[in-house]
C-alpha positions in Angstrom: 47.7 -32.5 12.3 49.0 -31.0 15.5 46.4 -29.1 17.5 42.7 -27.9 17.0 42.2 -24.6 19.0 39.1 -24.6 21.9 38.4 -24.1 25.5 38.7 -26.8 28.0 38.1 -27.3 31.4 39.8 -24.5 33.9 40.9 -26.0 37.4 38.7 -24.2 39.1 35.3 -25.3 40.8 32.3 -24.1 39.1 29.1 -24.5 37.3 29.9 -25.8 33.6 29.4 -23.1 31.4 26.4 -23.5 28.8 27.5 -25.8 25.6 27.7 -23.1 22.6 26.0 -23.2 19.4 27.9 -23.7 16.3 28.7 -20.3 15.1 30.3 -19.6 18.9 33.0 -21.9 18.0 36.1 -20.7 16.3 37.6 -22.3 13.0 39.9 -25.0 13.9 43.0 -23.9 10.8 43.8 -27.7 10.7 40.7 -30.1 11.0 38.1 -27.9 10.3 34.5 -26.3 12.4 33.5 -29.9 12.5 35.7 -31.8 14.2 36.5 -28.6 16.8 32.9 -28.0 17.3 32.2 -32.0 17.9 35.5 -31.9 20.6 34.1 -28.9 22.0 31.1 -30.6 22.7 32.7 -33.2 24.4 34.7 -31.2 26.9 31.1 -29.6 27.6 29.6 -32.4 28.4 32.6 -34.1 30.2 32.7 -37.1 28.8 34.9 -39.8 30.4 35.0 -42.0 26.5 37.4 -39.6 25.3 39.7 -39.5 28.4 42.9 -40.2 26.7 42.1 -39.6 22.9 43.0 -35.6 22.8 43.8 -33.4 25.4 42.3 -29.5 26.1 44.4 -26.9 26.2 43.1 -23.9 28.2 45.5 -20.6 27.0 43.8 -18.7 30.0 45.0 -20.9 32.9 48.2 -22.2 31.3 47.0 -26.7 32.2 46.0 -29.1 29.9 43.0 -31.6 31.2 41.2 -34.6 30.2 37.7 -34.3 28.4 35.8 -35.3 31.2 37.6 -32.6 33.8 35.0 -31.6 36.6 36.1 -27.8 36.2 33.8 -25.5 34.4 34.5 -25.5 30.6 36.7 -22.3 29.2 35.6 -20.5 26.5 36.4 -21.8 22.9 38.7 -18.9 22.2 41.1 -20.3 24.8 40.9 -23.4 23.7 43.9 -25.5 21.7 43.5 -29.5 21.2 46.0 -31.8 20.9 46.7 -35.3 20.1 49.0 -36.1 22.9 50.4 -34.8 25.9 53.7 -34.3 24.6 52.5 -31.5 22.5 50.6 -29.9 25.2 54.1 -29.9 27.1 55.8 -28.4 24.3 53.4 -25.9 23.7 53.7 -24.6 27.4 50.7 -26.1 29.4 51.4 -28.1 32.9 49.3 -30.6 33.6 45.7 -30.3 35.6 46.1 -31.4 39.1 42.4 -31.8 39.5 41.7 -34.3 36.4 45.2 -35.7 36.2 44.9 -35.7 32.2 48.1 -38.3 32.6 46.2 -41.0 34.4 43.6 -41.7 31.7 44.2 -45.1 29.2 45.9 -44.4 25.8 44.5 -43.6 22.6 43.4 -46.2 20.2 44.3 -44.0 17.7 47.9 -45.5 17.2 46.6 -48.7 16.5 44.0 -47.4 14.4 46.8 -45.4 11.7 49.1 -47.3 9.6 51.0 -44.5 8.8 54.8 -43.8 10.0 53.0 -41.7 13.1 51.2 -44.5 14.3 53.9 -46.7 13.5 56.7 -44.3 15.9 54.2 -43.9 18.6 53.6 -47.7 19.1 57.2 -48.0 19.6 57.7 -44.9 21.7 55.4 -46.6 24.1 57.8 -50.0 24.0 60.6 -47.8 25.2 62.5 -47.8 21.9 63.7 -44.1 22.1 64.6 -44.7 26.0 67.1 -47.7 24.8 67.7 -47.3 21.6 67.6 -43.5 21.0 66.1 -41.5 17.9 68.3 -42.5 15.8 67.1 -46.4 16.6 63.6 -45.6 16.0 64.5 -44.2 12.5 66.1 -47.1 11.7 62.9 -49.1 12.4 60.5 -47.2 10.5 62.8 -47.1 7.7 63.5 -43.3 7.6 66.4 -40.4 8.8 65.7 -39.1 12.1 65.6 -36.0 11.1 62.9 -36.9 8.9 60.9 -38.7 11.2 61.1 -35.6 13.6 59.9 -33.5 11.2 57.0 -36.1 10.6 56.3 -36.3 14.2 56.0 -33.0 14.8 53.8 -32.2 12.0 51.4 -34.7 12.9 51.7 -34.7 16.2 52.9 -31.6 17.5 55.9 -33.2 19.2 59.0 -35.0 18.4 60.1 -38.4 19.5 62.3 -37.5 22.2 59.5 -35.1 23.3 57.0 -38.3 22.7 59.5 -40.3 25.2 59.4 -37.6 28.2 55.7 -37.8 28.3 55.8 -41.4 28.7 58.4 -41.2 31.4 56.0 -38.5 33.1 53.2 -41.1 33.0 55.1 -44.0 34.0 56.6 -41.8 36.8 53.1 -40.4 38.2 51.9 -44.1 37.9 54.9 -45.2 40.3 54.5 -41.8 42.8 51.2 -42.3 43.2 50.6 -45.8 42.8 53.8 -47.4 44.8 56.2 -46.8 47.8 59.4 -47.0 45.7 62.0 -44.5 46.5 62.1 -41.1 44.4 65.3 -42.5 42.7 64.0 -45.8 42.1 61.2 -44.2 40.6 63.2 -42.0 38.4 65.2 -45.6 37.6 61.9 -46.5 36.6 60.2 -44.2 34.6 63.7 -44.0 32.2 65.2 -40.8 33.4 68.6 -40.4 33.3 69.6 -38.7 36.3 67.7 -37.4 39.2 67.7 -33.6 38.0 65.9 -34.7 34.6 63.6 -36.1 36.9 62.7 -33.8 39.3 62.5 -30.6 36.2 60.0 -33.1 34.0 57.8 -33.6 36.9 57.8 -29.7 37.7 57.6 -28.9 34.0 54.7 -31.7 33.7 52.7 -31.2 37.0 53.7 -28.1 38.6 54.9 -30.2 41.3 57.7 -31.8 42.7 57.9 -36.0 43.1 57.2 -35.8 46.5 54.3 -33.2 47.0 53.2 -35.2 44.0 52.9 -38.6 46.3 51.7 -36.8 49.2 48.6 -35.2 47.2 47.8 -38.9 46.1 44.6 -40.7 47.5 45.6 -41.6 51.7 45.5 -44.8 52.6 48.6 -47.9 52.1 49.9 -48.1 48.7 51.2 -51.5 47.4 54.3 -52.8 48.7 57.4 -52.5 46.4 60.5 -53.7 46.7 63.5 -52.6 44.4 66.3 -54.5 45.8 67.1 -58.3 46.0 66.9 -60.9 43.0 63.9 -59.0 41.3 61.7 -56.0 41.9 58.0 -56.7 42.7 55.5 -53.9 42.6 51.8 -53.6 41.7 50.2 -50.6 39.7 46.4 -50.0 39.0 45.5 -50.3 34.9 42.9 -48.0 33.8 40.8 -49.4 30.9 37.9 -48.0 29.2 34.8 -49.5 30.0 32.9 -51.5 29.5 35.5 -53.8 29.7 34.9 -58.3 28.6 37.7 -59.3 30.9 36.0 -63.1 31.1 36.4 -62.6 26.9 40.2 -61.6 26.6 41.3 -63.8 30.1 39.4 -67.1 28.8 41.5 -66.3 25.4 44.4 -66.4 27.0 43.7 -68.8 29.3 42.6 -71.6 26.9 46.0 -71.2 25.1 48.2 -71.2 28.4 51.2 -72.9 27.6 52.3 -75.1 30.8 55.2 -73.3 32.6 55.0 -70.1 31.0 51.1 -69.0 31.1 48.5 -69.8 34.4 45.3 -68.9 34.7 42.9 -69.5 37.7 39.5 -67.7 39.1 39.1 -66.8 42.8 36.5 -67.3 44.8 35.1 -64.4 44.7 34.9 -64.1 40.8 38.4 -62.3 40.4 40.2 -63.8 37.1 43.7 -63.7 36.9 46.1 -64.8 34.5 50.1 -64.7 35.1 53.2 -65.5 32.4 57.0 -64.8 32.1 58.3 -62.4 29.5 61.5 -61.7 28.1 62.2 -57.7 28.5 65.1 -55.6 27.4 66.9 -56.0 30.4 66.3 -59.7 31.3 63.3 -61.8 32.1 60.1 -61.3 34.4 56.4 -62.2 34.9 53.2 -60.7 35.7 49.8 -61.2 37.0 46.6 -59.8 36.0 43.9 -59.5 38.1 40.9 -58.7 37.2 37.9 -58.3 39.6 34.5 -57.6 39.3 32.3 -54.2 40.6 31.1 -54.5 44.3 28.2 -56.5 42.9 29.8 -59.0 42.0 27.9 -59.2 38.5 29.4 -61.1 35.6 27.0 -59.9 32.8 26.9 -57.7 30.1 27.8 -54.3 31.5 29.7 -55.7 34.2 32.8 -53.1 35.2 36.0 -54.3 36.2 38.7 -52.5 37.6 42.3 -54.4 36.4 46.1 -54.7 38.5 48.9 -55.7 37.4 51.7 -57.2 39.7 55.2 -57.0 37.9 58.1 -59.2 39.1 61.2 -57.5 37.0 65.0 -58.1 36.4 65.6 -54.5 36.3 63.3 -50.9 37.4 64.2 -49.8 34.0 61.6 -52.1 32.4 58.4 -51.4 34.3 57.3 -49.3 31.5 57.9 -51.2 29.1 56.2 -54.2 30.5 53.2 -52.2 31.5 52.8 -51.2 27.7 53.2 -54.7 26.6 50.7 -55.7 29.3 48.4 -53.1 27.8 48.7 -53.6 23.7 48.5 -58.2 25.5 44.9 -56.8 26.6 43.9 -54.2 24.2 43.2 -51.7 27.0 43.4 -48.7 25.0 40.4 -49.6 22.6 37.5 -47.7 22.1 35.2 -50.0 23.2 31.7 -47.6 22.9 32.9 -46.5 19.5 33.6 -50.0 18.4 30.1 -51.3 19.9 28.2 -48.8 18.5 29.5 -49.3 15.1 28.6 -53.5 15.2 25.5 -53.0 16.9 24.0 -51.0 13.5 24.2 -54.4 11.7 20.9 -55.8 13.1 22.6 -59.0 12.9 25.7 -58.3 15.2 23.7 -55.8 17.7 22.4 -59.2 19.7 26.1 -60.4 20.0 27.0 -56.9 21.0 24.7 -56.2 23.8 25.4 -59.9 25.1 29.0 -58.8 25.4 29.9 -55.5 25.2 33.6 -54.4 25.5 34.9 -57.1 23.2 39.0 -56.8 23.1 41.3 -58.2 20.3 44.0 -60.2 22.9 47.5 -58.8 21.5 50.8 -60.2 22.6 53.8 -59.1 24.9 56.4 -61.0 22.1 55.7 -61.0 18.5 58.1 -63.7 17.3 56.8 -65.9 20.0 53.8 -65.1 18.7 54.8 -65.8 15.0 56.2 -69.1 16.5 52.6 -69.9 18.2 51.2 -69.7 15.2 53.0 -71.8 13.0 52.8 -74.3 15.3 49.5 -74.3 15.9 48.1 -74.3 11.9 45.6 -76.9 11.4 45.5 -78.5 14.9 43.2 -77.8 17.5 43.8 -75.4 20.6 44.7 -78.5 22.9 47.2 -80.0 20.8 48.8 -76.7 20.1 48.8 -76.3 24.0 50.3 -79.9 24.3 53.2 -79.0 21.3 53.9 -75.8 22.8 54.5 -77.0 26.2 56.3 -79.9 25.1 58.7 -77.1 23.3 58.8 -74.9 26.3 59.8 -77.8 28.8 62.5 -79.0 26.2 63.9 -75.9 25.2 63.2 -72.8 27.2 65.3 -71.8 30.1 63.9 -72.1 34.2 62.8 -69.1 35.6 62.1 -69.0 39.2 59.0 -67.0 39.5 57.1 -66.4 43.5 54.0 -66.4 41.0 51.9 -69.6 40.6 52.2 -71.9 38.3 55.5 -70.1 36.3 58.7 -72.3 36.0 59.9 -71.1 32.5 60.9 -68.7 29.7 58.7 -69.6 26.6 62.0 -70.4 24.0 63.3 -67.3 21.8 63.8 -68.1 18.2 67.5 -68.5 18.2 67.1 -71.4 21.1 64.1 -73.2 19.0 66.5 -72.9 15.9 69.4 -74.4 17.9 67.4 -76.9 20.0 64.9 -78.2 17.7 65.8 -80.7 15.1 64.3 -81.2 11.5 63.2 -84.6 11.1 64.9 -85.8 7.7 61.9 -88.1 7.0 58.1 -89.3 8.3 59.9 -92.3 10.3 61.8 -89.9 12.2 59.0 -87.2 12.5 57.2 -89.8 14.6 59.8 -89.8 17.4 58.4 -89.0 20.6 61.6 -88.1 22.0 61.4 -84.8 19.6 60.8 -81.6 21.2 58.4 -80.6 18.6 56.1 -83.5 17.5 54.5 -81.9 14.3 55.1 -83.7 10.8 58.5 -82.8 9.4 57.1 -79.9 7.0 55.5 -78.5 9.9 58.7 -79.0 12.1 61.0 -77.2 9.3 58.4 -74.2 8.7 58.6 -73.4 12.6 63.0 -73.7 12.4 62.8 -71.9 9.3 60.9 -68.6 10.7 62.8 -68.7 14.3 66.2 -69.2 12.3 64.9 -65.9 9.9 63.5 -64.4 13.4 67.2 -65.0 15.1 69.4 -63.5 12.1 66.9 -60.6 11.5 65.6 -61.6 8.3 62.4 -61.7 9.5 61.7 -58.5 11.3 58.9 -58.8 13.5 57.7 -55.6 16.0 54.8 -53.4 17.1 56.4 -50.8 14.6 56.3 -53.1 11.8 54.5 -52.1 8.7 51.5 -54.1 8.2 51.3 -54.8 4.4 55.2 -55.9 4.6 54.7 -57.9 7.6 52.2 -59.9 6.2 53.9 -59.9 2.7 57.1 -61.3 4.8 55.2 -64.3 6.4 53.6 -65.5 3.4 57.0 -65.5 1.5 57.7 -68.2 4.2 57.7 -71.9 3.4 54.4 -73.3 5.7 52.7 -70.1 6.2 49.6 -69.0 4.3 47.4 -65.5 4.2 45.4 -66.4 7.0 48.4 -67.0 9.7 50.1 -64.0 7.9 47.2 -61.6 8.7 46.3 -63.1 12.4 49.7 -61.9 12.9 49.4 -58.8 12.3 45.7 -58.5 14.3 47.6 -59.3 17.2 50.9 -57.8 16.7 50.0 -54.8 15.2 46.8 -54.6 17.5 44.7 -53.6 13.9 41.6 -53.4 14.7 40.2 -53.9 11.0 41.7 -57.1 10.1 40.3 -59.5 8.3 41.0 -63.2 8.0 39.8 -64.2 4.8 38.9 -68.4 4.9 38.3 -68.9 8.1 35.9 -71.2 8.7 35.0 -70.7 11.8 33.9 -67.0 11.2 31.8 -68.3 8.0 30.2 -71.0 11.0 29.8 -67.6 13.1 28.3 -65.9 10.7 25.5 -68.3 9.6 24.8 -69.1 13.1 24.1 -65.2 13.7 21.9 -64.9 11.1 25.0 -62.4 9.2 25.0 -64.3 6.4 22.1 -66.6 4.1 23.7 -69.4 1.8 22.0 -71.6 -0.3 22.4 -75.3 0.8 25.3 -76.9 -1.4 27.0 -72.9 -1.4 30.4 -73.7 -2.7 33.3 -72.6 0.3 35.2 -70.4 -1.7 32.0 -68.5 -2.9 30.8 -68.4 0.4 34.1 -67.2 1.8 33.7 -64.0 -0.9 29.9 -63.5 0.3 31.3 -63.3 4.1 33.9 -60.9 2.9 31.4 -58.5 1.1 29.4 -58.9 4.0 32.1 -57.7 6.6 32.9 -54.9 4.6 30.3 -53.1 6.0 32.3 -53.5 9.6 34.9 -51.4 8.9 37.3 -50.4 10.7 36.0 -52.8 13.2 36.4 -56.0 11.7 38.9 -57.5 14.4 36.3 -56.9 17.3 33.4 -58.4 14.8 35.5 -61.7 14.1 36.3 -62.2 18.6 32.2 -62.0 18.3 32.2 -64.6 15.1 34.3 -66.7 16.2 32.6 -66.8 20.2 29.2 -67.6 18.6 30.9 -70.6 16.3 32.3 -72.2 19.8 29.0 -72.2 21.4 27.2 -74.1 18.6 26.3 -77.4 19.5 28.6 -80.6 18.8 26.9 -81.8 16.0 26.4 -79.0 13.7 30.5 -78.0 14.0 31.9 -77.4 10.6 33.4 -80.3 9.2 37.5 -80.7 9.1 40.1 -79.4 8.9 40.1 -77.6 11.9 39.6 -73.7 11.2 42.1 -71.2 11.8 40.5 -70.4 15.0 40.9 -73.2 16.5 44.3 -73.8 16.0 45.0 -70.4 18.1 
């Protein structure tokens, strides 16, 4: 699928032009009147939900805009849509300076395929092409380069090394605008590899260079930056989609904070934030998240929140990456109307729904930490795992001197919890509490196992990862069952339909929400297969369904918590 062909909106001021009927619209050769006409619609009515899931080509004034660009809507027969930006730029079309189509969140499509496409472009956003090249990305997905081109660009309309210069546009607008770094730092940045690549990209992109670029941005003092010294600090704006549960994904995060690594607070005047190092490709950093509230101040459903990010980096050359990690950590390129809309027509979920809307599925910024977490944490509850974990990061990880709050330290990579953590030969010795990981000694040897597979690439864990074989990988490990295997992948792979069969805290949820009716005495397993039926009718939301399962099992009341052992849930 690479482009649908329709009018978008010109860069011109004007009255929007009158929506057309179905037979003005011109067949769309690839996806058909429907999916054109329903597009078209879209752009006429400028609406801001599908900023960042296609882009509108207008033949007529040669730019490409968002959906919900303010200029009066071309006609359909200059119209061409496309997936991403990339094809828009191969195809000829500069960017519009008036809706800055490059400024709107990601598509949730890429999390939403499973197919090689989705697969590359999860990647491409990680900065694999930038470090290690086409021929790297290949290699990942399990295919020739040439091949994947030719996928790319059938499906896409672009190629991966076309895919990788939009991003470096974006990331380089974001800096222009967003930060006082110097035009070469931001080049640096962005990936370019010289200053000329640059300066034609932005030209080619935005019709503009760098600088007239920064000087058209909003007035007024942009962040601080500072490239040089022991680490670059800057601080970029996140556009989400609203609405947008930031006390949901933060108080996620935060209740699983591992000491050292992870801080969480909330200011005074209601802004949540939440901080942690990272490894990135060219050495270690740490963020900090802040989200705060509309000028209201109002915490309830509907609530808007506008989200920055501080970055404190080794290296320039990994702000985009970390910003997409950051991103895929919060899930800010869902879809959250299309996702609410969908739950809310079970009469069961639409109360859960309207009491939080904008539910995210929290991600991760290192999947074989996270595979690590989550071994660890199997069948103990969230503050033990917490206690473990920190116990493991203060023995094992390296010191990081962080100027943000509440950071001290590295959380450990596989190869240092394979080397520093020992497996206890027996119970006697699993009960030392000098040991760096305090779990029985078939726990202890099913977290060493995976981080010594993890190490020597045996285990292959990454946002480009298939999902059936990741899954099929994990369970093949001693210690680690279905579920573990396919809360993995949710968070890895940011799918947005998984479901974790057993759980018991989503069968609690689900009772409590009046989503499922059991006969007293219902056996668990045949209860487990009525909740699964049940759910089927959530798809492809099932992800967003169990974060609303799972909040309504944690509010029940003390005395009607399902009996042990401790769900799955819990042990996250």
């Amino acid at each position: 699928m690479a482009a649908i062909t329709v009018s978008a909106p010109e860069p011109t001021a004007g009255a929007p032009a009158p929506e057309p009927t179905p037979g003005d619209l011109a067949p769309d050769p690839v996806l058909g009147d429907l999916v054109f006409a329903e597009r078209y619609r879209a752009i006429a009515a400028r609406d801001a939900r599908f900023d960042g899931q296609f882009f509108t080509a207008v033949s007529s004034t040669g730019v490409y805009c968002r959906p919900s660009c303010p200029a009066r809507t071309p006609k359909p027969q200059n119209v061409t849509f496309y997936l991403t930006s990339a094809a828009a730029h191969e195809a000829g079309y500069r960017a519009c300076k008036r809706c800055l189509p490059e400024a709107a969140p990601g598509t949730p499509e890429w999390n939403l395929r499973r197919d090689v496409a989705g697969r590359a472009m999860r990647l491409v956003a990680d900065g694999v092409v930038d470090r290690e090249g086409v021929d790297g990305l290949a290699a990942r997905l399990g295919y020739s380069a040439r091949h994947v081109h030719r996928l790319l660009v059938a499906e896409l309309g672009a190629g991966p090394l076309a895919l990788a210069r939009a991003q470096r546009a974006q990331t380089a607008r974001a800096l222009l605008v967003g930060t006082d770094l110097r035009l070469a730092d931001v080049a640096f940045a962005a990936g370019f590899g010289s200053i000329r690549q640059f300066n034609d990209t932005v030209a080619a992109v935005f019709a503009a260079t760098p600088g007239e670029l920064r000087a058209r941005a909003r007035r007024g003092e942009r962040p601080a930056a500072t490239p040089a010294g022991a680490a670059v600090r800057l601080e970029l704006a996140l556009p989400v989609r609203q609405p947008f549960d930031a006390p949901g994904v933060l108080g996620f995060l935060a209740a699983r904070a591992v000491a050292g690594v992870e801080a969480a607070a909330t200011d005074d005047d209601g802004t949540l934030r939440y901080a942690r190092t990272l490894a990135l490709p060219h050495g270690p950093g740490a963020f900090e998240v802040a989200a705060t509230p509309d000028a209201t101040g109002a915490h309830g459903p509907g609530a808007r929140w506008a989200l920055r990010l501080r970055l404190e980096l080794t290296s320039l050359a990994d702000v985009a990456t970390a910003v997409a990690r950051v991103r895929r950590l919060l899930d800010l390129d869902a879809d959250p109307v299309a996702v609410d809309t969908a739950l809310a027509a079970d009469p069961a979920l639409a109360p859960l729904v309207a009491a939080t809307p904008g539910v995210r599925v929290p991600g991760t910024v290192d999947p074989e930490e996270l595979v690590l977490r989550a071994i660890v944490g199997q069948q103990i509850s969230v503050a033990a795992a917490r206690t473990h974990l920190g116990r493991l990061a203060a023995a094992v990880g390296r010191p990081y001197a962080s100027s943000l709050p509440g950071l001290d330290r590295l959380f450990p990579t596989p190869a240092e919890v394979a080397a520093g953590v020992p497996v206890p030969p027996d119970a006697a010795s699993a009960a030392d509490p000098s040991r760096p990981l305090r779990l029985p000694a078939r726990g202890v040897a099913a977290v060493v196992g995976a981080a010594r597979a993890l190490a020597d690439g045996e285990l292959a864990v990454d946002v480009g990862t298939d999902a059936g074989a990741l899954r099929d990988a994990l369970v093949a490990r001693p210690g680690v069952g279905p579920w573990t295997a396919a809360y993995v992948a949710m968070r890895v792979l940011g799918d947005p339909d998984a479901w974790l069969a057993g759980d018991v805290a989503l069968l609690s949820g689900a009772v409590a929400a009046g989503a499922l009716d059991l006969p007293a005495g219902t056996p668990k397993a045949r209860a487990h297969r009525a909740l699964a039926e049940r759910a089927a009718a959530w798809a492809p939301w099932r992800s967003y369904a169990a974060l609303h399962l799972w909040r309504v099992a944690a509010q029940r009341p003390a005395g009607r918590a399902p009996a042990r052992p401790r769900t799955p849930e819990e042990t996250r």
